[in-house]
N, C-alpha and C positions, 0 to 999 in steps of 0.2 A: 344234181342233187347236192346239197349242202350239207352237213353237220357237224354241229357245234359238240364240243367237248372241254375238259381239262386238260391242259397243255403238261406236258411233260417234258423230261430233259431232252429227248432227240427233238423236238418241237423247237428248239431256239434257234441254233441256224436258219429255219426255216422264217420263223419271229423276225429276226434281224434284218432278213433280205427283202422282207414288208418293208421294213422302215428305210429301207434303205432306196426300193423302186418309189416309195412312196412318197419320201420328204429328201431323197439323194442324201447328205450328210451333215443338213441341219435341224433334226428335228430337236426338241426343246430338251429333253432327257437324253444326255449321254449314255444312262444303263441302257438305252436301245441298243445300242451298236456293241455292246460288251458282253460278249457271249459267256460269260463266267459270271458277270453281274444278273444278265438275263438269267441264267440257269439259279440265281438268290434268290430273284424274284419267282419264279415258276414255283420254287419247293417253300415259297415263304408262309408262315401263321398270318402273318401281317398284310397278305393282298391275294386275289384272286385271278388266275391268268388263263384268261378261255384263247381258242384256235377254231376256226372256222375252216371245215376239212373238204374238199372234194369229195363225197364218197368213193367214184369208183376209178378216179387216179391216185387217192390219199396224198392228194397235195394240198396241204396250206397254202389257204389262201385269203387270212385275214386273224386277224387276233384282236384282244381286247381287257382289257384289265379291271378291278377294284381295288383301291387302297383302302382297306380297312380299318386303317388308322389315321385319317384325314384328320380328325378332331383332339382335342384336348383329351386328357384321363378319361375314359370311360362315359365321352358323348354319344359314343354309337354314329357315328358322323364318316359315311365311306365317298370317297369321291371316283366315279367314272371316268378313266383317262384311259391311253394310250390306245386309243381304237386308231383302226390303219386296216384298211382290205386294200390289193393287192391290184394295180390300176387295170389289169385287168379283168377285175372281174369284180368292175362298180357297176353301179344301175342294175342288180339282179339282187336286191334286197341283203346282201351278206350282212350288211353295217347295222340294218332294223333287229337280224337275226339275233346277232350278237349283243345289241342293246336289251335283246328281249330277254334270250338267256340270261345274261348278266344279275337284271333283276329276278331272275324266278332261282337262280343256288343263293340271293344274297340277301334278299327282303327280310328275311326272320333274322338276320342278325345286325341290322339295321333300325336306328329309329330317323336317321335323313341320309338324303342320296345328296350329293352336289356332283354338274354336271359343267367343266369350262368347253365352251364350245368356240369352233375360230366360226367368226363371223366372216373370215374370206371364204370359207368355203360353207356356204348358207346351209346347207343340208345335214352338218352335224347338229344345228341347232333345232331344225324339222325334225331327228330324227330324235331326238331329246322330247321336242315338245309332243310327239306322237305318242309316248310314252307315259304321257304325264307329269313330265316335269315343266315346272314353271321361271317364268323368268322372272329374276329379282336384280340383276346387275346388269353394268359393263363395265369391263376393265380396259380402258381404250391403252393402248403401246404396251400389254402388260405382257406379251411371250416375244423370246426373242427367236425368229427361225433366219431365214436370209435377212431380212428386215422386222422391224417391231412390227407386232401382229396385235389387235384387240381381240378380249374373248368375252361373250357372253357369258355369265351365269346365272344358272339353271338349279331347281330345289327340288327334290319329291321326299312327303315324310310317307313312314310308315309306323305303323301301329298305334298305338299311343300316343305318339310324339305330338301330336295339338295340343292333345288334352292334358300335358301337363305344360303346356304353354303358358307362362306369367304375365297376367292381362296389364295393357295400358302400359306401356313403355311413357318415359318421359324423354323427347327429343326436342331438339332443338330447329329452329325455321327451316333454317336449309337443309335440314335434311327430312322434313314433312314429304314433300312433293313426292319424292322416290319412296319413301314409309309407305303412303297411300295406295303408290299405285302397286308397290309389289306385295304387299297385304291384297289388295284385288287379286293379282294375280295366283294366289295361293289360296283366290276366295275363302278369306277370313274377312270380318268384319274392323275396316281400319280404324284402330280403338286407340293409335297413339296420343296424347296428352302433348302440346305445343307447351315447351317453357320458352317465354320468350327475353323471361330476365335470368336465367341462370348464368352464373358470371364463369370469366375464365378462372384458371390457378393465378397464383399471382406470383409473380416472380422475385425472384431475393435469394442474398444468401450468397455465401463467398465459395463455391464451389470448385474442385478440380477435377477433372476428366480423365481417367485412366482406366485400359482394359484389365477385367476380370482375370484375377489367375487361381489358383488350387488354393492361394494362402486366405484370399477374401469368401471364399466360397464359405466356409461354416459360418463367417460372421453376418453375410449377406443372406443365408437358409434361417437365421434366428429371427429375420424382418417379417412380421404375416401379414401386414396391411401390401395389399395389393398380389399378393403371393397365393395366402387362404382365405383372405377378410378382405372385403369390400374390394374383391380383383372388378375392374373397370376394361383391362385387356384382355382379349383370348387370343390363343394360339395352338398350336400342334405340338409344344412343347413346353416342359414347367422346367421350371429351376431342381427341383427333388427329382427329375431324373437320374443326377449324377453330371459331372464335368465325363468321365469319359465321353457317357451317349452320346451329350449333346455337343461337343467336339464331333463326335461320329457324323455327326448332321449338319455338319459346319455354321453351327451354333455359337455366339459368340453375345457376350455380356459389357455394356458399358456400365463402367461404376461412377457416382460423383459421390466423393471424400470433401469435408468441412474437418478443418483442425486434424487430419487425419481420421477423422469418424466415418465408414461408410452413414450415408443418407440416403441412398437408393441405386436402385440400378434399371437399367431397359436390356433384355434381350433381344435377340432377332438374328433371321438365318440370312447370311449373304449366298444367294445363288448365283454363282460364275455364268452357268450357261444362262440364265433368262437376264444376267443382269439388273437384278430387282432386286429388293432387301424387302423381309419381311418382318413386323415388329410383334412376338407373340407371348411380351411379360413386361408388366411394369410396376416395381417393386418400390417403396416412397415408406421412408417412416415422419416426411413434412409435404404439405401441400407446394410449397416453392420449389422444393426438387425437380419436381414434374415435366413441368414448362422447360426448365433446363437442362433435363434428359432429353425432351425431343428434342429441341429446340438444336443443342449439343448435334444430334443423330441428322439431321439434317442440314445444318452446316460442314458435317466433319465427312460426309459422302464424296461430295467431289473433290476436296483435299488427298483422301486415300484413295481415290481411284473406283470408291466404290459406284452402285450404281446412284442415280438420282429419284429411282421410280422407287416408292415407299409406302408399302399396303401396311396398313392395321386395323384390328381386329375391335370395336370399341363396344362395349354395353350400350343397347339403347335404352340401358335406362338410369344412363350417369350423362348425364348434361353437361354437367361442367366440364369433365372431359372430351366430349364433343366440342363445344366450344374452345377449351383449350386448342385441340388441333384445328379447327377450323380457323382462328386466328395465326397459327403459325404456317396456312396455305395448303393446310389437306382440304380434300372434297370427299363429299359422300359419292361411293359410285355402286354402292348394291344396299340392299337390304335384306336381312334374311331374318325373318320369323323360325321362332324354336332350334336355334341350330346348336346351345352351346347349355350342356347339363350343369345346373349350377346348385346344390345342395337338396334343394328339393324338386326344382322343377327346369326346365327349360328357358332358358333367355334370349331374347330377340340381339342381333347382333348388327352394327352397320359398321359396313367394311369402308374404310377410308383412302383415298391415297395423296402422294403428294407428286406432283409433277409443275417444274418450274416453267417448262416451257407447253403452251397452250397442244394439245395433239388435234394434229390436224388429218383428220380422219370422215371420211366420204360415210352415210349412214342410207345411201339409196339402192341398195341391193340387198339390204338386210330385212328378214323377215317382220313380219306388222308387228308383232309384241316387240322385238328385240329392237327393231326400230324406233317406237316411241318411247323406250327408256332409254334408249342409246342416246338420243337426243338431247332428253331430260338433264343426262348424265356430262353432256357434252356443252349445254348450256351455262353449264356453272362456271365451267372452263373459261367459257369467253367471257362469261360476266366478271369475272377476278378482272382483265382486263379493259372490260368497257364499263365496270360499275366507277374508278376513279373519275373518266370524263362525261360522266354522266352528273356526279357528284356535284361537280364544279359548275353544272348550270341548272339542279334539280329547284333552286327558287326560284326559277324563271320560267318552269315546264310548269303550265296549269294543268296536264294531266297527272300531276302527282300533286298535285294541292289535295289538303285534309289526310294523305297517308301518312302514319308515323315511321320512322327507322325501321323499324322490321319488314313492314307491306312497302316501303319504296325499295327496299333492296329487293325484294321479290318483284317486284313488276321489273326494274331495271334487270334482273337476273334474266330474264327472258328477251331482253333487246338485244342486238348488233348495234357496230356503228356504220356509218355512210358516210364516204367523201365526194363532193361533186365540183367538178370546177366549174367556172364562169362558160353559160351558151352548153351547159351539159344537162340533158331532161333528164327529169326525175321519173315523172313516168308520162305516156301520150293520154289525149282524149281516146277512150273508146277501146282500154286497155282494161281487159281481168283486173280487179281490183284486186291483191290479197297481201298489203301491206299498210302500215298507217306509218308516217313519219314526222317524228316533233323535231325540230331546227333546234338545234342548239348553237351555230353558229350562221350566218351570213342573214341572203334576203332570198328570196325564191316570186318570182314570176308567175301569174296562174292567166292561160290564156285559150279563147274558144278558138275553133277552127273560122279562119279568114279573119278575126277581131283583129285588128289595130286602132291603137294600142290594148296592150293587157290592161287586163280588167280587173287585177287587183294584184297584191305580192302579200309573202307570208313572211313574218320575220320570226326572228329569235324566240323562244317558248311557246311557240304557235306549234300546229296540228296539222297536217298533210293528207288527203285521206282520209279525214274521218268520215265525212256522209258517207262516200261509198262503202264506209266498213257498218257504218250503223244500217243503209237498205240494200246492202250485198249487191249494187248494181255495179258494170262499169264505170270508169273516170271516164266525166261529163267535160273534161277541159285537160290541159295539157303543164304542168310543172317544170321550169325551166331555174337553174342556176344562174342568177343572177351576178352574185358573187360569189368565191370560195366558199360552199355550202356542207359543214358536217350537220348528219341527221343521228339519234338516236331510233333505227329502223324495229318496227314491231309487228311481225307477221300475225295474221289476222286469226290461223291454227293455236299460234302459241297463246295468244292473247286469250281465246276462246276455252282452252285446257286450262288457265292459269283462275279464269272465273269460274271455270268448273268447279276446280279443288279450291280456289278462295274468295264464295261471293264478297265477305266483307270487300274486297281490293275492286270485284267487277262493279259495285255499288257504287263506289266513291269515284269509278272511272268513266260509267257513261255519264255520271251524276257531271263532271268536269267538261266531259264532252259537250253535253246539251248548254254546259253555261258558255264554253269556247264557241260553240255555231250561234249562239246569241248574239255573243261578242262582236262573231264578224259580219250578222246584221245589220248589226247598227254601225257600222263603220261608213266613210262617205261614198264609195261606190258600190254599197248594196240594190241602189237601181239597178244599174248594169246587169251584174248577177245576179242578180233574181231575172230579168227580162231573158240572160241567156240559159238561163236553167243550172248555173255554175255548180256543180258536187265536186271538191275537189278534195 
């Protein structure tokens, strides 16, 4: 028999030696292993520390926490962490137990849960979603344990908190997709507003760079745009805490100075152990500041040694600042409806981040929901790197004739590329169809079984695959590299999701289809294929 309680000071050793059979001596929170730090947390106002007891050995054998101050000033915003049962004695429900307590001493002082779950180990996120929390994110390389870990995350409101939710966010393209689906997921009705001209900041201005100390601080608390007025950033920290606190919280301030004038500043907290910088205040008394604080913050990372992984927190329903970071290489990688209290009501929040190098991260073992945003999330990824050579041959692809800049990065967003040499198939006659591939480089060979010669070739801005993606049957003929062939490849799932959430794009794309299988009707070996049934 099990029971849960409040953890008290002889309870930590006990605490400790979870974490320690459980992650050996990397898990992501140093105060784990600090039996003095642990014994802050257990007596703390500020978080809630449950122990999962043996009844009749009184051994601990699981623990589990709330931070009650996850959120900004007085968002009511608690995040579930530091859950750890005790390896032996997994699979006997301890983890559900303690997720259940959790919520039933904390819901009334709560108006949202958030819940990072490691998607290596797929059962912290079951036992999240058991409870009713939903997924809105992924955060792919974002904890650091032996190796970078992604985390899921996970929403549950309570009370009130929809209903004083600020309808119709204004977002930006790239980050619809994920809006969409994680408003489904928190079954609200997806009410965000697409701006699709909302422009960046603009940049200027003769700026210098230099960290915050005690003498800038009253100058830089007198600035309210961005601070009290029109804040575009959240965080778990403001500036009017005080330089001590947020020193306490290794909290640190970039200022840019003009003529000696502060102009603005970016906070954010460097965390040593996860290796991540988090961005949770951005202070501007001019729009070109802006662009030059991030801008600044993400160049000056790997110089000091800091991390390069860089989360923030933006309003979705400031544009321009989305924009701004998505031009300087952040991506959207969660959405969270209602999570950040902003003078009267609630604000939708999309968490960004920036990562230079593409994460390359396996999504086949992870749960169905967490999976198709994981994906979603992971897409964007690749497209930063396949949207340039996509670019360089998009007037020549007739499946993006008639989309404007907005809808061609959105279809490109969801392709790979393909390299194939010469004498290397692309795919056989009599093969699962579930891919479509437009050449952007060489010539490709299409050939029936025992035909000689081939019976036709596909070049340059041509289409691979499309019958079989238009009547779901197998390839009728066999694909061969003729010469050095790159593909812009487009899975047949992705494609299918992407017409979902944007017919305008699927309209104008079978619309290009049915003209391209015209096309190669009337070409001079349409005898042939057609006599041999060609779908290629």
């Amino acid at each position: 028999m099990i029971n849960v309680r409040e953890a008290i000071g002889s309870d930590v050793p006990a605490i400790r030696e979870i974490f320690v059979a459980t992650y050996g001596t990397d898990y992501g929170d140093p105060r784990c292993y600090d039996e003095q730090q642990l014994t802050r947390l257990v007596y703390s106002n500020d978080s809630l520390t449950l122990v999962a007891e043996e009844t009749e050995s009184k051994r601990v054998v699981g623990t589990a926490s709330v931070d009650l101050e996850a959120g900004a000033y007085s968002d009511l915003v608690g995040e579930f962490g530091r859950l750890a049962v005790h390896p032996e004695f997994r699979q006997r429900g301890v983890g559900k137990l303690l997720m259940s307590e959790r919520l039933a001493r904390v819901q009334d002082r709560l108006q949202v849960g958030l819940v990072e779950a490691r998607v290596a180990q797929s059962y912290s996120v079951l036992i999240a979603s058991g409870q009713h929390f939903a997924v809105v994110g992924f955060l792919p390389l974002r904890w650091m344990l032996r190796e970078r870990e992604s985390l899921a995350l996970l929403v549950r409101y309570f009370g009130n908190s929809l209903e004083l939710r600020s309808n119709h966010p204004r977002i930006v393209p790239e980050v619809w997709p994920l809006a969409h689906l994680a408003m489904e997921n928190c079954s609200l009705n997806p009410d965000a507003i697409v701006d699709e001209a909302a422009p960046a900041y603009p940049p200027g201005g003769a700026f210098e760079m230099q960290e915050l100390t005690a003498e800038g601080y009253a100058s830089l608390l007198r600035i309210e745009r961005g601070r009290v007025r029109r804040r575009e950033i959240f965080g778990p920290a403001r500036l009017h805490y005080g330089m001590f606190k947020l020193q306490a919280r290794n909290s640190r301030y970039l200022i840019a100075r003009e003529a000696g004038r502060i102009e603005g500043a970016i906070g954010f907290t460097l965390d040593p152990a996860d290796k991540s910088i988090r961005v949770f205040e951005l202070i501007s008394l001019r729009d070109e500041v802006i662009p030059f604080l991030l801008g600044e913050l993400c160049r000056s990372c790997p110089e000091r040694g800091w991390s390069s992984y860089i989360e923030i927190d933006v309003s979705a329903y400031a544009p321009r600042m989305q924009r701004t970071l998505i031009e300087l290489g952040f991506l959207p990688a969660a959405y969270l409806p209602a999570l950040v209290f902003h003078e009267v009501e609630r604000l939708d929040v999309v968490k960004m981040i920036h990562l230079p190098i593409p994460p390359d991260v396996s999504t086949g073992a992870f749960p169905p929901r967490a999976k198709l945003l994981a994906d979603l999330v992971l897409r964007q990824f690749k497209s930063r790197h396949v949207l340039p050579r996509i670019a360089q041959a998009v007037h020549e692809l007739a499946l993006f004739g008639g989309l404007n800049e907005e809808q061609t990065n959105r279809l490109a967003g969801v392709c790979a590329i393909g390299a194939f040499v010469p004498g290397e198939v692309i795919f056989r006659e009599g093969e699962v169809a579930d891919k479509l591939h437009l050449v952007l480089h060489g010539q490709v060979n299409i050939a029936l079984s025992g035909a000689t010669p081939a019976v036709g070739a596909v070049g340059r801005g041509e289409c691979l695959g499309e019958m079989s993606l238009l009547t779901g049957l197998v390839h009728s003929a066999t694909a061969t590299a003729q010469t050095d062939v790159e593909t812009a490849v487009l899975g047949h799932a992705d494609l299918a999701e992407l017409v979902r959430l944007r017919p305008d794009i699927g309209l104008r794309i079978y619309r290009n289809l049915a003209v391209g299988m015209g096309e190669k009707l009337m070409r001079s070996d349409v005898s042939l294929a057609v006599q041999g049934g060609v779908r290629v």
